[in-house]
C-alpha positions as semicolon CSV with decimal commas, in nm:
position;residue;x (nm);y (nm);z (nm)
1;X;-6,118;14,376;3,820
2;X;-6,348;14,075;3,799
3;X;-6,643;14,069;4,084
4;X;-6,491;13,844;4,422
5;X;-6,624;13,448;4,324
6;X;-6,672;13,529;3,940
7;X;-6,452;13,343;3,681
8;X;-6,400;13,437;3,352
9;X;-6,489;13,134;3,083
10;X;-6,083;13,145;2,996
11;X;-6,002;13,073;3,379
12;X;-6,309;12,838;3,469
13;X;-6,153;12,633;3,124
14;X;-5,836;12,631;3,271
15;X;-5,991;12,517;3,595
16;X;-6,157;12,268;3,411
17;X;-5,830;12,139;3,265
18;X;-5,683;12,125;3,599
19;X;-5,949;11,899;3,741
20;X;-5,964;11,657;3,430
21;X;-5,570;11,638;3,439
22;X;-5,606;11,547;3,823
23;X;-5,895;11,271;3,757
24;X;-5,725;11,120;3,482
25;X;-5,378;11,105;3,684
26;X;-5,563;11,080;4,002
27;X;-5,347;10,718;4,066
28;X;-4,969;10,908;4,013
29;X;-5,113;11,251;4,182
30;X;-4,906;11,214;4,469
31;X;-4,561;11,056;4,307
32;X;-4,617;11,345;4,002
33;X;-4,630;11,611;4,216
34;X;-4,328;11,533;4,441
35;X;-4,117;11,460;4,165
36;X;-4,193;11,741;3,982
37;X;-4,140;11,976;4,314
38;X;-3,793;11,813;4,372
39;X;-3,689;11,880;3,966
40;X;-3,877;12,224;4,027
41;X;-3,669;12,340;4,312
42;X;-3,366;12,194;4,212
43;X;-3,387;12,403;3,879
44;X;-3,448;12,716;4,108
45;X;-3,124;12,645;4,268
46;X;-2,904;12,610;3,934
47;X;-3,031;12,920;3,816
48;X;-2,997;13,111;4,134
49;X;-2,655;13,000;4,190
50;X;-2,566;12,857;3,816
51;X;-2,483;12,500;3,925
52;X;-2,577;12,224;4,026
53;X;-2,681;12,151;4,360
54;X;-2,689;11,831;4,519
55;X;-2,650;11,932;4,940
56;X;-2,903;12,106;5,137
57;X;-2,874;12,504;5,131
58;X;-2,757;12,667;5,419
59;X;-2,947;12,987;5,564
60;X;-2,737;13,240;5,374
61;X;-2,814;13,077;5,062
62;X;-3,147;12,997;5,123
63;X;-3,178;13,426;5,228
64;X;-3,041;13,445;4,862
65;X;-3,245;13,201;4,689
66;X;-3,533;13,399;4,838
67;X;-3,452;13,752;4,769
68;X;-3,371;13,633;4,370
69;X;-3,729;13,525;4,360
70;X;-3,891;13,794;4,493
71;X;-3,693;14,037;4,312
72;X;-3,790;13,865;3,989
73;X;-4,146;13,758;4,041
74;X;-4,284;13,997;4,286
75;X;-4,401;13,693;4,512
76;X;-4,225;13,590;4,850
77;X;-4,125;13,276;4,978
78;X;-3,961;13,235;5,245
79;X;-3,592;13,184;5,336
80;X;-3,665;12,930;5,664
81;X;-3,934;12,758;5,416
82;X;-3,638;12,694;5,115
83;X;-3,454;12,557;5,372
84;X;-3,654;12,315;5,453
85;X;-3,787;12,211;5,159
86;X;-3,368;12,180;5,029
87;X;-3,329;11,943;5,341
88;X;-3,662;11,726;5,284
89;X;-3,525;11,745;4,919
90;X;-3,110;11,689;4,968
91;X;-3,113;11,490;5,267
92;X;-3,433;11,320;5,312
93;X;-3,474;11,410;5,672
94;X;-3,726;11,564;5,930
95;X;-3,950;11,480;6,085
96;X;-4,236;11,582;5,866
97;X;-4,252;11,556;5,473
98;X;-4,274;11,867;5,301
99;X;-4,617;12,002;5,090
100;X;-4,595;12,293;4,939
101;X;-4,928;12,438;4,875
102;X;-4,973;12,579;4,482
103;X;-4,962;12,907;4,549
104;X;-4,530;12,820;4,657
105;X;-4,543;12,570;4,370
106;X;-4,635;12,822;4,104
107;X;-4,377;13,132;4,270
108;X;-4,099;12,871;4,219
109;X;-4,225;12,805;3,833
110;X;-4,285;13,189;3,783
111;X;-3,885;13,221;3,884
112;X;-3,791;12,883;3,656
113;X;-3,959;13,011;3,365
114;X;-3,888;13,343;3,407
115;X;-4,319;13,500;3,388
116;X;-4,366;13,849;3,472
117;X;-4,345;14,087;3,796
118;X;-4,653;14,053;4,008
119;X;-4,825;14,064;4,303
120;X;-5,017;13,856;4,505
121;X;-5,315;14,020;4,452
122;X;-5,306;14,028;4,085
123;X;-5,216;13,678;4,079
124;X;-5,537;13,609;4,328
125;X;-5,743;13,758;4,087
126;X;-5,614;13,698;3,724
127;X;-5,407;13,408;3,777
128;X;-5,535;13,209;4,072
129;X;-5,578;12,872;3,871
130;X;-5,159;12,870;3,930
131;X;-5,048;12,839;3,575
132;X;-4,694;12,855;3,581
133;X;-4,697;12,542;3,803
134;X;-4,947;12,344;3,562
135;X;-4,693;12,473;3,276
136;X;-4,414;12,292;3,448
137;X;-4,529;11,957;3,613
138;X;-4,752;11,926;3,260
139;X;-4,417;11,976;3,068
140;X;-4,252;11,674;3,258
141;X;-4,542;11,456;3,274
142;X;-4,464;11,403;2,866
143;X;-4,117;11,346;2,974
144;X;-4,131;11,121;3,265
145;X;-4,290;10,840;3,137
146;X;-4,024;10,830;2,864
147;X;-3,742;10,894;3,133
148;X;-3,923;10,592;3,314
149;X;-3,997;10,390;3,070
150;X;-3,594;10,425;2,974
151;X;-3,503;10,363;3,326
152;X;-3,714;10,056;3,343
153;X;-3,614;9,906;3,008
154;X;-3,225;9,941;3,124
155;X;-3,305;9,814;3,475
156;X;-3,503;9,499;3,259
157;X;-3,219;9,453;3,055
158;X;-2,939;9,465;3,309
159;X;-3,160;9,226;3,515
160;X;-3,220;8,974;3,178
161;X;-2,837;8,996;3,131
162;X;-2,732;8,918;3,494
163;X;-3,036;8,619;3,534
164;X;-2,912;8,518;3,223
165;X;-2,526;8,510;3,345
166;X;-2,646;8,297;3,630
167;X;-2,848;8,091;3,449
168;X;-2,540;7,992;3,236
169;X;-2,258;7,950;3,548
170;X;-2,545;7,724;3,710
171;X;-2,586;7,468;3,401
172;X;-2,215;7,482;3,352
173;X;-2,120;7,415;3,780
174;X;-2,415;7,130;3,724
175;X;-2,270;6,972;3,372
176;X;-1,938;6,992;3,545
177;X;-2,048;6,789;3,884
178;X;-2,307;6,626;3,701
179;X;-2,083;6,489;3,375
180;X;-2,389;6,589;3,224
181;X;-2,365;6,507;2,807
182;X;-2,388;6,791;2,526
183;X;-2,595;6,585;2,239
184;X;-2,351;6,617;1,923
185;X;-2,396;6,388;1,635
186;X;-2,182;6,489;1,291
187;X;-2,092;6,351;0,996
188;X;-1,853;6,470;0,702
189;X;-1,782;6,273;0,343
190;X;-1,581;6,552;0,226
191;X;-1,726;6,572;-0,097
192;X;-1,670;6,968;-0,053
193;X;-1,321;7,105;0,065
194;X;-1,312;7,447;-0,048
195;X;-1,221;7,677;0,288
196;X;-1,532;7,800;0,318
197;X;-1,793;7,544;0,308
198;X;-1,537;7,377;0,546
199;X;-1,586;7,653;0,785
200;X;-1,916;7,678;0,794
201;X;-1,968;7,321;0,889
202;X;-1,754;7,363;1,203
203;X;-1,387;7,269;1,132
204;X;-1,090;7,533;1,167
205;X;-0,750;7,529;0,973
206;X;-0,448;7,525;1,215
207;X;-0,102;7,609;1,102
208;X;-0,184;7,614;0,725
209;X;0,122;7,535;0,470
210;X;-0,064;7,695;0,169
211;X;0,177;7,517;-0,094
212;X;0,031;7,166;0,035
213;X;-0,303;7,265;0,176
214;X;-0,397;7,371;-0,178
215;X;-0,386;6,980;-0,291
216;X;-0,663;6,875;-0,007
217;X;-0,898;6,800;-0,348
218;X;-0,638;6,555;-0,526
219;X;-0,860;6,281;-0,432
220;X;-1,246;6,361;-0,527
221;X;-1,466;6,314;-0,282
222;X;-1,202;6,278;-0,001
223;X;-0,943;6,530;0,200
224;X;-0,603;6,488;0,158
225;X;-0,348;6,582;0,381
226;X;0,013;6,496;0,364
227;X;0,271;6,377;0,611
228;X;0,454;6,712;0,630
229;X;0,721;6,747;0,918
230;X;0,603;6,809;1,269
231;X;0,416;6,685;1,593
232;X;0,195;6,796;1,876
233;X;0,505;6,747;2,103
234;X;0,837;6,915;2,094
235;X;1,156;6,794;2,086
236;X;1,480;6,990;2,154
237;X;1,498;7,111;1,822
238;X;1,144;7,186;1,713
239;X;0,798;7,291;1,885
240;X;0,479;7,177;1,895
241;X;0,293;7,213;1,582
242;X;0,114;7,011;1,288
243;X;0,055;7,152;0,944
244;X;-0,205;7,163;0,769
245;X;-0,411;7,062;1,123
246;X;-0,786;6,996;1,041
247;X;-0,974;7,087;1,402
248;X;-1,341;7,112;1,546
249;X;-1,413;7,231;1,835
250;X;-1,649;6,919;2,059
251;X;-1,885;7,009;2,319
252;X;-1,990;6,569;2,451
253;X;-1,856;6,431;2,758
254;X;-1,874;6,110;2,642
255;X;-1,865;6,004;2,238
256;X;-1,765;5,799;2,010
257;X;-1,586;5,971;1,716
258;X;-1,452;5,795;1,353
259;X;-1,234;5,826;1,089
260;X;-1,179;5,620;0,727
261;X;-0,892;5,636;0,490
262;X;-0,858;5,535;0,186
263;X;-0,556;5,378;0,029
264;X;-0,343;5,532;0,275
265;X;-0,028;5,287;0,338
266;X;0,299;5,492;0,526
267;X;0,612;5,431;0,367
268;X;0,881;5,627;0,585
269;X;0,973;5,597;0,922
270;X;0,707;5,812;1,193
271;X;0,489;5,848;0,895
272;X;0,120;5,843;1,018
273;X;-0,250;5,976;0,975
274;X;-0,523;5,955;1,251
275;X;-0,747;6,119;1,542
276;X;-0,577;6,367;1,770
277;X;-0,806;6,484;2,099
278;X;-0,666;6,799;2,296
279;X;-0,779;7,019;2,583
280;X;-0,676;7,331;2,391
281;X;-0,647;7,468;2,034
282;X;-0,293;7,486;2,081
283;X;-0,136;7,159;2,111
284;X;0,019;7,266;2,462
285;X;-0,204;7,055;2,693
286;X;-0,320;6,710;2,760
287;X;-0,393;6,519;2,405
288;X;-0,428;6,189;2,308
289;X;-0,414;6,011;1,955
290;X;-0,472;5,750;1,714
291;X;-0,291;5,671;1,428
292;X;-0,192;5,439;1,155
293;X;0,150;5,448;1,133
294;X;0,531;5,310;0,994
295;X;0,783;5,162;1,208
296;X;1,128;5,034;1,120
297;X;1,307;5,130;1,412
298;X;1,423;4,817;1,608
299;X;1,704;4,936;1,864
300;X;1,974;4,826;1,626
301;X;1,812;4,465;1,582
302;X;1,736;4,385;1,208
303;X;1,359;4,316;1,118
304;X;1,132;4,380;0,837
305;X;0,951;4,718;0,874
306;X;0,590;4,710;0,979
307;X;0,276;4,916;0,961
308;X;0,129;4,965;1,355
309;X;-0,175;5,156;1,501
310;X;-0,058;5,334;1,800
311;X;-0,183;5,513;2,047
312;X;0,004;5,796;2,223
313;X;-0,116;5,979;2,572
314;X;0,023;6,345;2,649
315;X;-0,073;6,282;3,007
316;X;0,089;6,600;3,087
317;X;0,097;6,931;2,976
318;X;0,370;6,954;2,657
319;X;0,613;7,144;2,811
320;X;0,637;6,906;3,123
321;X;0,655;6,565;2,982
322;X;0,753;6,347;2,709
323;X;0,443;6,160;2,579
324;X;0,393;5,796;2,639
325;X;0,300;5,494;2,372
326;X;0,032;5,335;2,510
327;X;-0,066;5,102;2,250
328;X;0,216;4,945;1,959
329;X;0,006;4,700;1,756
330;X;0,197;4,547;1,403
331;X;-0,048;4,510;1,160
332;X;0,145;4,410;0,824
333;X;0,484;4,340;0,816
334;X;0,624;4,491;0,490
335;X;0,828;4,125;0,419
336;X;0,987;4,121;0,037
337;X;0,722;3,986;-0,220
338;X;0,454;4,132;0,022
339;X;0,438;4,462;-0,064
340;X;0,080;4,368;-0,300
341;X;-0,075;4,184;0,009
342;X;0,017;4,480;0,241
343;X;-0,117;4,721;-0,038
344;X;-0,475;4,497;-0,060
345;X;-0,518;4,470;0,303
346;X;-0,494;4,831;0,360
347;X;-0,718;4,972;0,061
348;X;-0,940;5,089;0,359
349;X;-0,875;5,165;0,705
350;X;-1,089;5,300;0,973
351;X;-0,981;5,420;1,342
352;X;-1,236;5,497;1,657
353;X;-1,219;5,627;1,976
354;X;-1,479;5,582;2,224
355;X;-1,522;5,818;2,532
356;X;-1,720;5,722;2,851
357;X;-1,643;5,941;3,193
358;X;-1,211;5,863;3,202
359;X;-1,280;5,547;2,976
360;X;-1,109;5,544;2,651
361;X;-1,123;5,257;2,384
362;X;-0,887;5,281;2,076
363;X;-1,048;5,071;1,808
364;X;-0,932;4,976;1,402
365;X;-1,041;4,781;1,087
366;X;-0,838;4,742;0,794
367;X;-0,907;4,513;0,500
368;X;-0,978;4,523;0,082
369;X;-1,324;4,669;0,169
370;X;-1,564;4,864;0,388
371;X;-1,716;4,503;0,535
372;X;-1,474;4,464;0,780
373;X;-1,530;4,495;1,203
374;X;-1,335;4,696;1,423
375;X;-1,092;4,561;1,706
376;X;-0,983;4,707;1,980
377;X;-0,665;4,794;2,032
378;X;-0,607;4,884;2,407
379;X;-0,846;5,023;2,674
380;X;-0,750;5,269;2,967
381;X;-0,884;5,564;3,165
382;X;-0,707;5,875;3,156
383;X;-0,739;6,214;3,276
384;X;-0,853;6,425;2,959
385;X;-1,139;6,616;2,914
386;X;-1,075;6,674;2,494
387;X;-1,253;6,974;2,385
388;X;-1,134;6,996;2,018
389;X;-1,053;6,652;1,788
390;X;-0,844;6,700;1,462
391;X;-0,719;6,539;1,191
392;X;-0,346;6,499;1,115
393;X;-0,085;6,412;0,886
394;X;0,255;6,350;0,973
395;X;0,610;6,251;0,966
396;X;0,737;6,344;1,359
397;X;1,045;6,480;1,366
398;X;1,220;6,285;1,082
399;X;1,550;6,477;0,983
400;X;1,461;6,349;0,594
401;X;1,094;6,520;0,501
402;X;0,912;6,242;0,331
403;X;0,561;6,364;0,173
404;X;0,267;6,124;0,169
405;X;-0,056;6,166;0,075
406;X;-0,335;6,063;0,357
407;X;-0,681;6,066;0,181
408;X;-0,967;6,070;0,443
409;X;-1,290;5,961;0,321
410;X;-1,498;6,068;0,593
411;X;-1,533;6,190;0,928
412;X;-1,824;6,088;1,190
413;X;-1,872;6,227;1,575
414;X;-2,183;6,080;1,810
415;X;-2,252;6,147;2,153
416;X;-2,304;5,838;2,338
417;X;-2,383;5,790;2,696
418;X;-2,149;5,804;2,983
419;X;-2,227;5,446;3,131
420;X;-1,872;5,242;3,156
C-alpha cells in the first residue's frame, strides 16, 4: 500500500489529465458535468430496472437502486440521496440543486460500466483520481458536441424554414394590398416548336389532340394551331375545353401582352384565333379574350359575312354564367369580288391587351404589312386577376367541324406599370 500523500507517476498523470481537461473546459465545467450526471443516473436507472425512466423514483425503488449498486460495486450510496437526486433530475424541484461530489459520481459510473468489487478504502488509495467517472463524462464530451451541434443545426433550419415562410406570406399580403407589379418581359418568334424547347421556355400544352398538334411546324418559323371544335365555355352539350391550348403561366399585375398572325383569314362560322386570360389552368373561372374571328350569323336577316375582332368577358365563374360579347367590331366584309382585298388586308394581323389595376384595353392592326398601328377596340374595367394567358384556335361549338390553320408568328408579354 502506497505511503498516505504519495502518488504513483501513473495516478499523478492521471491527475494531471484531470486538471488539463478541467482548464481547457473550464467555460462548460458546470453545464458538462450536470448533463453528464443526469445521462449518468438515468443510465443507472435503465439498468437497475431495464427501462426507461422518465418520473422521479419512489423510496422503494430508490432502496433498490441502492442495494444493486452496492451489491455490484462494493460502494454505498444512499437510498434518501437517489431520491433526491431522481427528483432534482425528473422533476426539477427543491429547494436546493443537487452536487454530487466525485466520489458518488464515480460509484454511479463503477455500476454503469460495470468495474470491479471494491471498497472504499481501496478506491481511496489506488483509485482516488475517480476514473470511472472521467471514463464516462470524457466518453460524452466527444458525443455532445455532435448531439449539439445536430440539435442546433435542426433548430437553425426549422427557424430558416419558418422566417422564410413568413417572409413569403408577408410580400405576398403586401403585393396583394399593395398591387405591387412582378417585372415579366417575354418574347417568342417560334422559330422552335418541338415540345421540349417549348417547355423549357415557360409554355404548357393543355388538352393536346396529337393528330393536329403534330402539324404546329407546317409554317417555318411560326406555330400553327387549327380551329378544332371547342370553347372555354360550355354549352348544354359540350364542356369547357380547347385543344391543342398553348398556356403560360403570368406572374404582372399590370402588362401589356401581344400576339401576330400571319395569313390567318376565318372562313366558317365561330372560327377564330387570339389571346385568352384566365384565373385558373382550367378554363372554369373568370377569363377574358381576344380574337379575330368569322361571323355570318344575322338573326335570319340576309348580309354578307364579315370578319370581326371580338372581345368576350367570362365575368363569372363557367358554370354560373353565360359569357358576354363585349366588343363586335366588322373589319372586312367578305362582299363577292372581294375575297382578294379581304385576303391582302389581312396578310398580317396583330391583337393586344393592355392591363392596368381593373383597366383593360383590347387593341388590333391588320393590313398587307407589319407597318400598320393598332386601334383600340373597346376599353372597360373588369374584375379579373389573369394568372395564365394562352393561345387558341377555334371553331365554338359548330355542329360542322371546319379545320383552319392559325399561324402565329410571335408572341410578346411586358410588364408595364399600374397607373390608369
Amino acid at each position: 500500500m502506497p505511503e498516505s500523500g504519495w502518488k504513483s507517476p501513473e495516478l499523478l498523470w492521471k491527475s494531471l489529465e484531470r486538471m488539463q481537461f478541467m482548464n481547457e473546459n473550464r467555460g462548460d465545467w458546470r453545464d458538462l458535468n450536470k448533463t453528464a450526471f443526469n445521462s449518468l443516473f438515468r443510465d443507472a436507472c435503465e439498468k437497475c430496472f431495464g427501462l426507461h425512466i422518465s418520473s422521479a423514483l419512489s423510496e422503494t425503488e430508490s432502496k433498490i437502486l441502492s442495494n444493486k449498486i452496492y451489491e455490484q460495486t462494493g460502494l454505498v450510496i444512499g437510498p434518501k440521496s437517489i431520491k433526491n437526486y431522481s427528483i432534482y433530475l425528473f422533476e426539477k424541484r427543491g429547494s436546493t440543486k443537487e452536487n454530487p461530489s466525485d466520489a458518488t459520481l464515480d460509484t454511479l459510473a463503477r455500476y454503469v460500466l460495470g468495474a470491479p468489487h471494491t471498497t472504499e478504502l481501496q478506491r481511496k488509495n489506488n483509485e482516488n483520481h475517480y476514473p470511472y467517472w472521467f471514463q464516462y463524462r470524457n466518453g460524452l464530451t466527444g458525443a455532445m458536441p455532435a448531439r449539439r451541434k445536430l440539435m442546433y443545426g435542426r433548430k437553425k433550419a426549422l427557424f430558416l424554414l419558418l422566417a422564410v415562410f413568413i417572409v413569403v406570406i408577408t410580400i405576398f399580403i403586401i403585393d396583394s394590398r399593395n398591387g405591387k407589379n412582378r417585372s415579366e418581359v417575354f418574347a417568342d418568334d417560334f422559330n422552335s416548336v418541338e415540345r421540349d424547347s417549348l417547355e423549357a421556355r415557360g409554355w404548357m400544352i393543355k388538352s393536346e389532340d396529337p393528330a393536329w398538334w403534330k402539324r404546329r411546324n407546317e409554317r417555318p418559323g411560326h406555330l400553327t394551331l387549327f380551329t378544332l371544335k371547342g370553347d372555354n365555355w360550355k354549352n348544354e352539350e359540350n364542356p369547357a375545353g380547347i385543344k391543342n391550348l398553348l398556356m403560360r403561366r403570368i406572374y404582372s399585375s399590370c402588362f401589356m401582352a401581344e400576339i401576330h398572325l400571319t395569313g390567318f383569314i376565318p372562313r366558317q362560322n365561330w372560327q377564330q384565333a387570339g389571346i385568352l386570360l384566365s384565373e385558373d389552368s382550367t378554363l372554369s373561372g373568370k377569363a377574358l379574350r381576344l380574337s379575330l374571328s368569322y361571323n355570318d350569323f344575322f338573326g335570319g336577316y340576309q348580309k354578307p359575312a364579315e370578319i370581326i375582332i371580338q372581345a368576350v368577358s367570362c365575368s363569372e365563374s363557367g358554370i354560373l354564367s353565360k359569357p358576354e360579347e363585349i366588343a363586335h367590331i366588322p373589319l372586312f366584309s367578305i362582299e363577292p369580288d372581294h375575297e382578294t382585298l379581304v385576303m391582302n388586308n389581312l396578310a398580317t394581323s396583330a391583337l393586344k391587351i393592355e392591363k392596368r389595376g381593373e383597366l383593360f384595353r383590347f387593341l388590333y392592326t391588320t393590313g398587307p404589312g407589319e407597318s400598320f398601328a393598332f386601334k383600340e377596340v373597346v376599353s372597360g374595367k373588369f374584375d379579373l386577376q389573369p394568372r395564365y394567358i394562352s393561345l387558341f384556335a377555334i371553331q365554338g361549338w359548330a355542329r360542322r367541324e371546319s379545320v383552319l390553320p392559325a399561324s402565329f408568328d410571335s408572341f410578346a408579354f411586358a410588364t408595364i406599370s399600374c397607373n390608369e
